[in-house]
GUMAR-221555 format. One record per residue (C-alpha): y, x negated, z; residue number from 1; residue in three letters. Coordinates in pm, whole numbers, plus 50000, padded with zeros to 5 digits. Example, Ala and Ser with C-alpha at 12.3 -4.5 7.8 and 13.67 -1.06 7.14 Angstrom:
GUMAR-221555
v 49550&u 48770&w 50780&i 1&aa Ala
v 49894&u 48633&w 50714&i 2&aa Ser
//
This chain:
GUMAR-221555
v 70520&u 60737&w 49323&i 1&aa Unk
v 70542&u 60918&w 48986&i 2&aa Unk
v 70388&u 60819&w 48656&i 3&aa Unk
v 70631&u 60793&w 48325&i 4&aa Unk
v 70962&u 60603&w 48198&i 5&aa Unk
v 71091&u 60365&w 48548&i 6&aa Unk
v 71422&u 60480&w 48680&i 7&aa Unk
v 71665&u 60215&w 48547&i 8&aa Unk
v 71977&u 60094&w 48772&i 9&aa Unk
v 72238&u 59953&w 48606&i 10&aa Unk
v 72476&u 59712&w 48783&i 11&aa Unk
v 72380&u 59451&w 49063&i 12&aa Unk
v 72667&u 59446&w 49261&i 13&aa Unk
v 72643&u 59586&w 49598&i 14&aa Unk
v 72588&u 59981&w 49523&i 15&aa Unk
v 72305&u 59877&w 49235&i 16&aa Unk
v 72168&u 59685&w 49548&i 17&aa Unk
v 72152&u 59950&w 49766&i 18&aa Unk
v 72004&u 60171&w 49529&i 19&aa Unk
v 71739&u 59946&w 49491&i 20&aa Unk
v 71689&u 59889&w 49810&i 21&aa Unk
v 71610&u 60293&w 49883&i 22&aa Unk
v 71401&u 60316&w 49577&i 23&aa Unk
v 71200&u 60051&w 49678&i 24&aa Unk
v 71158&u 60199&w 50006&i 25&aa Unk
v 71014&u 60524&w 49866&i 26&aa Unk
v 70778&u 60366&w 49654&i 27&aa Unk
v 70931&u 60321&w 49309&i 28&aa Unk
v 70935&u 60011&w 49109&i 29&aa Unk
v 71292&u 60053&w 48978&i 30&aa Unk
v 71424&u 59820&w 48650&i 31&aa Unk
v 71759&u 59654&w 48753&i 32&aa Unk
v 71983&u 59564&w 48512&i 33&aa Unk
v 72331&u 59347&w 48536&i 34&aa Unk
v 72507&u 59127&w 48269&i 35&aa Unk
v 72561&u 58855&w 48560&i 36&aa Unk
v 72410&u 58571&w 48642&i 37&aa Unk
v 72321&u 58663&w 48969&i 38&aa Unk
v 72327&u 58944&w 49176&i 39&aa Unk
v 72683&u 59050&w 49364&i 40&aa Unk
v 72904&u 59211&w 49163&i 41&aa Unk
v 73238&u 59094&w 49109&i 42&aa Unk
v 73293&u 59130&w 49495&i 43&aa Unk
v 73035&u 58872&w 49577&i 44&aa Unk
v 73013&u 58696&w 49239&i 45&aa Unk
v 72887&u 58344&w 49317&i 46&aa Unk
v 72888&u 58045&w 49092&i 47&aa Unk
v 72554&u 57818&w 48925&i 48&aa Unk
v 72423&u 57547&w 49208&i 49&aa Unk
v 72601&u 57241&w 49093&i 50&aa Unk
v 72947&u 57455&w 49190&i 51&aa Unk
v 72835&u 57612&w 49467&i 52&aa Unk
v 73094&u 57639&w 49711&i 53&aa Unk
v 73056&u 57784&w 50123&i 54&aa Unk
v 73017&u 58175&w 50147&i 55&aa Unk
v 73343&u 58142&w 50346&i 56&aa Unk
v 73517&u 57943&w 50106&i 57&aa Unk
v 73400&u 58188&w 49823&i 58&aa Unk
v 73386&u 58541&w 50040&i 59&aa Unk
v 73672&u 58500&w 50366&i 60&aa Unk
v 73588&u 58771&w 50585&i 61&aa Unk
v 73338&u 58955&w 50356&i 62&aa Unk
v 73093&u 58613&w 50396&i 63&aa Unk
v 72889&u 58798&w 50597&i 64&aa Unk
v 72849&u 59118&w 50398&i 65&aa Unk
v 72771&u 58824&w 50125&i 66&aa Unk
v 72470&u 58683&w 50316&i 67&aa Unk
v 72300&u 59036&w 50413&i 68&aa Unk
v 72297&u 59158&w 50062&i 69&aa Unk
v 72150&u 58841&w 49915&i 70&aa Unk
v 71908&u 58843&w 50168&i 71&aa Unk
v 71854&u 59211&w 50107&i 72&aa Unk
v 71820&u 59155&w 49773&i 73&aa Unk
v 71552&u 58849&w 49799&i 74&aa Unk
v 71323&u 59091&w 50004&i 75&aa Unk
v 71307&u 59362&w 49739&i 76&aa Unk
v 71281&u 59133&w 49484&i 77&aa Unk
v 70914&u 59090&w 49395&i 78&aa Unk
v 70926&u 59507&w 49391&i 79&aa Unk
v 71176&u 59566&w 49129&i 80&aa Unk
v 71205&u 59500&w 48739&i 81&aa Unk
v 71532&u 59211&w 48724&i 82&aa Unk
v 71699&u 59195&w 48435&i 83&aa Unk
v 71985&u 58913&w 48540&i 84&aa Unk
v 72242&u 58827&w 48198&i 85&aa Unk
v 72135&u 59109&w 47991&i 86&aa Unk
v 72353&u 59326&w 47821&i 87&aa Unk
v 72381&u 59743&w 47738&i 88&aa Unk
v 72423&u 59729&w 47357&i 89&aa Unk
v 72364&u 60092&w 47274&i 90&aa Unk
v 72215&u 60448&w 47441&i 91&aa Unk
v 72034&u 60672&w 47308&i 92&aa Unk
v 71874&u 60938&w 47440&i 93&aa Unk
v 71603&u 60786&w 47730&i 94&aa Unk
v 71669&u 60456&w 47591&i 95&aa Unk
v 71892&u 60155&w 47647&i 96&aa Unk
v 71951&u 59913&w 47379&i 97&aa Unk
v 71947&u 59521&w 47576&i 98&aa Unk
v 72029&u 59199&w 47424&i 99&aa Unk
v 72027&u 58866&w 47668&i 100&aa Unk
v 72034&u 58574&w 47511&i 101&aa Unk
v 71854&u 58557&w 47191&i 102&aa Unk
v 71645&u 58865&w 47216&i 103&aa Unk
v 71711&u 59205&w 47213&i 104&aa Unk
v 71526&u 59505&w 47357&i 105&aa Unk
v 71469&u 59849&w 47467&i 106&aa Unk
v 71439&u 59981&w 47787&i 107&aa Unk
v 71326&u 60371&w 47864&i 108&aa Unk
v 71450&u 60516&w 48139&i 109&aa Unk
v 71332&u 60858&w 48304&i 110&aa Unk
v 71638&u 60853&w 48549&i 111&aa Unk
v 71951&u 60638&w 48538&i 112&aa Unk
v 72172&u 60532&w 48831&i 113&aa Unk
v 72492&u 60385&w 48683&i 114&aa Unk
v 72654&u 60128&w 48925&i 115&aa Unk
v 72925&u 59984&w 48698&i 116&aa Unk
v 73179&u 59914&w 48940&i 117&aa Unk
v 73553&u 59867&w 48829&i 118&aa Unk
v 73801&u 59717&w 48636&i 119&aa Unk
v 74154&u 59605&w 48647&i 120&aa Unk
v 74428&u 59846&w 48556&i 121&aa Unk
v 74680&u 59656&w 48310&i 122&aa Unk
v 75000&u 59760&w 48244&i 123&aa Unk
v 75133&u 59572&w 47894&i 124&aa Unk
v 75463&u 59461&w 47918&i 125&aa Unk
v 75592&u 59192&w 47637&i 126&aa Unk
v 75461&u 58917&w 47545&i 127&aa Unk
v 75088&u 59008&w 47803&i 128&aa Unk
v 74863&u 58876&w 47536&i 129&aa Unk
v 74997&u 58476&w 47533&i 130&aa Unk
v 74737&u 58215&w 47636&i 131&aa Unk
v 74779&u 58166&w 48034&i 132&aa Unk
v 74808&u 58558&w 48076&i 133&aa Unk
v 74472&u 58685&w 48284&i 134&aa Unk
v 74382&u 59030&w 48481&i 135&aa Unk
v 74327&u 58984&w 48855&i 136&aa Unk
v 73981&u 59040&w 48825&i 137&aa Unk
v 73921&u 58739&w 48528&i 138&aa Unk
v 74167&u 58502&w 48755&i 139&aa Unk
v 73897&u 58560&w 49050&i 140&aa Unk
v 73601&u 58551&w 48795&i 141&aa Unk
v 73744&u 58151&w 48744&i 142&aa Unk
v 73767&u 58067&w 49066&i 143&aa Unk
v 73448&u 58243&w 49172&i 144&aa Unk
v 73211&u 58178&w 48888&i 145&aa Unk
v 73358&u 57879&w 48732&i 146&aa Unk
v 73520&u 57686&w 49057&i 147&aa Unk
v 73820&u 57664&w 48875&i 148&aa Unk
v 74152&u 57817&w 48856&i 149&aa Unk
v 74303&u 57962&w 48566&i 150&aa Unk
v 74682&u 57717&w 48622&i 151&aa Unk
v 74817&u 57464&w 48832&i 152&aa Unk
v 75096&u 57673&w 48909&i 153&aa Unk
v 75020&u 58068&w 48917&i 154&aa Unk
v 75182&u 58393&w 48931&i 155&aa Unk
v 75084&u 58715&w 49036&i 156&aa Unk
v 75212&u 59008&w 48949&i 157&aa Unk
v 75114&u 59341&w 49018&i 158&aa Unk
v 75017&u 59597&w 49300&i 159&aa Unk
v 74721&u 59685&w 49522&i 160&aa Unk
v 74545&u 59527&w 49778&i 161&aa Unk
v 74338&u 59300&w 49517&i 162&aa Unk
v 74688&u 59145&w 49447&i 163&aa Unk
v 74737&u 58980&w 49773&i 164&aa Unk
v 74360&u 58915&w 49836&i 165&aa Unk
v 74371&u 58693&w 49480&i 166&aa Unk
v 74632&u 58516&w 49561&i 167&aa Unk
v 74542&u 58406&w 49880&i 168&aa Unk
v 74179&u 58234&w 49709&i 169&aa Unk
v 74418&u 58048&w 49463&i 170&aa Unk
v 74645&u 57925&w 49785&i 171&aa Unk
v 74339&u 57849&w 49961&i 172&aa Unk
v 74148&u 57637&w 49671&i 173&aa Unk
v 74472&u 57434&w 49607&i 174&aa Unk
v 74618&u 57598&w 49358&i 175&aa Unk
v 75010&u 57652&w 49389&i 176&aa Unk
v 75101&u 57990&w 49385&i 177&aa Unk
v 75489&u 58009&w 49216&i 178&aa Unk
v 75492&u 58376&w 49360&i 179&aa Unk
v 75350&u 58731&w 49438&i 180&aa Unk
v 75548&u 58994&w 49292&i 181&aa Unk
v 75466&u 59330&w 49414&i 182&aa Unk
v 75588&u 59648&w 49206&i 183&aa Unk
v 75571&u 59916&w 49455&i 184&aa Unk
v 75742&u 59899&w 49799&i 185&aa Unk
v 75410&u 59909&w 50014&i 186&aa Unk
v 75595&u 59890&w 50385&i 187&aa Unk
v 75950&u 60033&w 50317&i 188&aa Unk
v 75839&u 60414&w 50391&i 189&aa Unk
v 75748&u 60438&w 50769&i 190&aa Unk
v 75596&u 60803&w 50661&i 191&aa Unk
v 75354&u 60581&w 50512&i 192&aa Unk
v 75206&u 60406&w 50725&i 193&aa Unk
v 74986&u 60690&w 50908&i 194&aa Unk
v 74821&u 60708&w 50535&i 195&aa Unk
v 74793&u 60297&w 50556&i 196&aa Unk
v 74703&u 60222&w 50874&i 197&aa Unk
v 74433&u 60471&w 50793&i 198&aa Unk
v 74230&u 60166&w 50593&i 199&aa Unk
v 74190&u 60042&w 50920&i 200&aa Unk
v 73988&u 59688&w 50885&i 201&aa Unk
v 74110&u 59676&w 50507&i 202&aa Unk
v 74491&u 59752&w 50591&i 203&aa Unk
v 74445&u 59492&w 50851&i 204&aa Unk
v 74289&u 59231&w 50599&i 205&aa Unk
v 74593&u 59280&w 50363&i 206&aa Unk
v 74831&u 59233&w 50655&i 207&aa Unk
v 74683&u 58917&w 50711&i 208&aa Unk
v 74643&u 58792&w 50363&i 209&aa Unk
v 75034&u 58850&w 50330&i 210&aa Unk
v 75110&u 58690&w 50678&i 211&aa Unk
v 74916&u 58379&w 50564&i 212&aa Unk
v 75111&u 58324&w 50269&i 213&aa Unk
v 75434&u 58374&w 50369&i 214&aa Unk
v 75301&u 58112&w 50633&i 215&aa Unk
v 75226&u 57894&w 50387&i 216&aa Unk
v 75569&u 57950&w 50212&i 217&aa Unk
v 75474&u 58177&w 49902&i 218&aa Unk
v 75757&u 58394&w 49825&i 219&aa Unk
v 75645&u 58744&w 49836&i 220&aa Unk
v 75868&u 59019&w 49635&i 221&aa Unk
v 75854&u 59390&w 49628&i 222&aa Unk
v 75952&u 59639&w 49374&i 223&aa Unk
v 75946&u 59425&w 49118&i 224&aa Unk
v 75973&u 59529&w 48765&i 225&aa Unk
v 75819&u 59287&w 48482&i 226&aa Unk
v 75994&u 59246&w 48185&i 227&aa Unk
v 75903&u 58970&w 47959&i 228&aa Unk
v 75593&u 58675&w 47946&i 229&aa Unk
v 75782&u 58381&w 47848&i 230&aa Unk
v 75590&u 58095&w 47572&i 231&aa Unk
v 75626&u 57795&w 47558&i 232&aa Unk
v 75658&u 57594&w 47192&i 233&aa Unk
v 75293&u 57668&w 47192&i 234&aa Unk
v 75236&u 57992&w 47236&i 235&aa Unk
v 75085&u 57965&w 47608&i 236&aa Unk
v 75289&u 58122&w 47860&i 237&aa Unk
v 75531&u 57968&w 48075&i 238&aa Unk
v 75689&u 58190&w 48313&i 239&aa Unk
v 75805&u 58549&w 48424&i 240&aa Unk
v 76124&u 58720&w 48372&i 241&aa Unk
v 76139&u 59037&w 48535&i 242&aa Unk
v 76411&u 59254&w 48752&i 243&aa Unk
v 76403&u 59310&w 49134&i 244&aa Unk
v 76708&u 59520&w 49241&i 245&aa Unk
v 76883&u 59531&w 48879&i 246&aa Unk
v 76888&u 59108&w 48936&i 247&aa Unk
v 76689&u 58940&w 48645&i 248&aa Unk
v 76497&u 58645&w 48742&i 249&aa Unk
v 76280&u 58404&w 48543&i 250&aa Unk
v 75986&u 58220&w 48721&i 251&aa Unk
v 75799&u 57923&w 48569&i 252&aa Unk
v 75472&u 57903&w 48557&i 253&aa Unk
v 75134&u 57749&w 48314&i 254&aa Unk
v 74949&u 58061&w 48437&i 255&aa Unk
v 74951&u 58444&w 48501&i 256&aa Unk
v 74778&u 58711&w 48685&i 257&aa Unk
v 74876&u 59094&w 48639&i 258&aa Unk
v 74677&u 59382&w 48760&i 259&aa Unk
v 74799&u 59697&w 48864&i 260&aa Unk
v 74539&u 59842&w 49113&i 261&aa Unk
v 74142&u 59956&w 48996&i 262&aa Unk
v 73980&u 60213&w 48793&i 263&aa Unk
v 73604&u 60317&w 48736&i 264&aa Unk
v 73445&u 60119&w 48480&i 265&aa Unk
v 73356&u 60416&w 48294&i 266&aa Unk
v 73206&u 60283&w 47916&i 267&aa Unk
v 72853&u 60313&w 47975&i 268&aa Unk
v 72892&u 60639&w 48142&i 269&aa Unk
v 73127&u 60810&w 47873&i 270&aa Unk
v 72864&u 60680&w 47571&i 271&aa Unk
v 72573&u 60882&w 47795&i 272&aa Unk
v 72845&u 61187&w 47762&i 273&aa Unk
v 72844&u 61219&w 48198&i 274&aa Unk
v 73129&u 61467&w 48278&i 275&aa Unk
v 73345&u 61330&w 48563&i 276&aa Unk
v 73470&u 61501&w 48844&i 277&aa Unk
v 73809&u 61358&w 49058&i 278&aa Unk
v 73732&u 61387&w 49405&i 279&aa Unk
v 74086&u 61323&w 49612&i 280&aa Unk
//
């Protein structure tokens, strides 16, 4: 094991995990850093004991993957340096800038794996910033973190497989889901589905999600174009008019979910000046 500043990991989900993990195994002490409460990610975010709910109520198929990384992650605890709530602040050269809580401090690094995950991909359309209106990622942060839902009576709007995968937690905590209202045309191209069927246990997951909630009589709509977040006399939002086939329709709703696919969660990276690279 080498002497100087630790290498520093920042992010907890399940790639800061595994990057622990092989540290660990070759004899480092790494410093792990995450602004969440616990250790997960947003994939396996869990909530604070008194709202603990069942990894399969909280994780569906993934409960599994759930239970082997906490477990993972209890084993290399007691070899690592776990910084849980803490946030990046500032870089400078070989130094982070922290603040959690009340305190703030600074953290040297010799060599820095960033494991920042993702983050939703918005598309503004009128009205988006009204009271009601979340990302898909912040709806699933409610139900996940928080055990609660972000409306009695939801919309989602949007594309990519996170879409469907939402919406089916909110159906399956109670929540009633108005509609999911898809922009692209997923399963209209049969030239496609080679490129689709591809994802192989994922594709299958996403044919299921959609399966269940048509089951479960959620309307499901496909090139959908939103146009408007309707308020109510308060400001909050209270439905959906958009276009599907040059037909405008308005929706109702107390509550509103848009994301449009993921991209790389890239802030901490771009302030350390890393060039990127896009790998097809």
């Amino acid at each position: 094991m080498s002497g100087g500043d630790p290498i520093v990991i920042v992010g907890a989900g399940p790639a800061g995990v595994s990057a622990a993990r092989t540290l660990v195994a070759a004899g480092h002490k790494p410093v792990l850093i995450d602004e969440g409460m616990f250790p997960g990610g947003q994939i396996f975010r869990s909530p604070p004991a008194p709202l603990r709910r069942s990894d399969r109520d909280l994780y569906g198929f993934d409960a599994g993957r759930a239970c082997r990384m906490r477990d993972q992650f209890a084993a290399i605890l007691p070899s690592i340096a776990y910084h849980a709530e803490t946030l990046i602040w500032g870089v400078e050269p070989r130094v982070l800038h922290l603040a959690r809580r009340n305190e703030v401090m600074r953290q040297p690094w010799g060599r820095l794996i960033v494991a920042t995950g993702a983050m939703d991909r918005i598309v503004p359309i009128k009205g988006w910033t009204a009271p009601g209106v979340f990302t898909l990622g912040g709806a699933q942060i409610a139900l996940k973190a928080q055990a609660s839902t972000i409306g009695h009576d939801v919309i989602f709007m949007g594309s990519g497989p996170l879409l469907y995968l939402v919406a089916y937690q909110y159906a399956r905590a109670g929540a009633r889901v108005v509609a999911v209202l898809e922009s692209g045309r997923p399963l209209r191209h049969v030239s496609a589905l080679p490129g689709l069927m591809a994802g192989g246990r994922m594709f299958a997951k996403g044919l299921y999600y959609m399966a269940w909630l048509r089951t479960h009589g959620v309307p499901i709509k496909t090139g959908v174009e939103p146009l408007e977040v309707l308020k109510a006399s308060d400001g909050r939002v209270a439905g959906l008019l958009y276009r599907q086939s040059k037909t405008e329709t308005t929706l109702s709703c107390d509550a509103l979910a848009i994301g449009f696919g993921l991209t790389a969660e890239t802030q901490l990276a771009d302030l350390l000046g890393v060039d990127f690279r896009f790998d097809e």
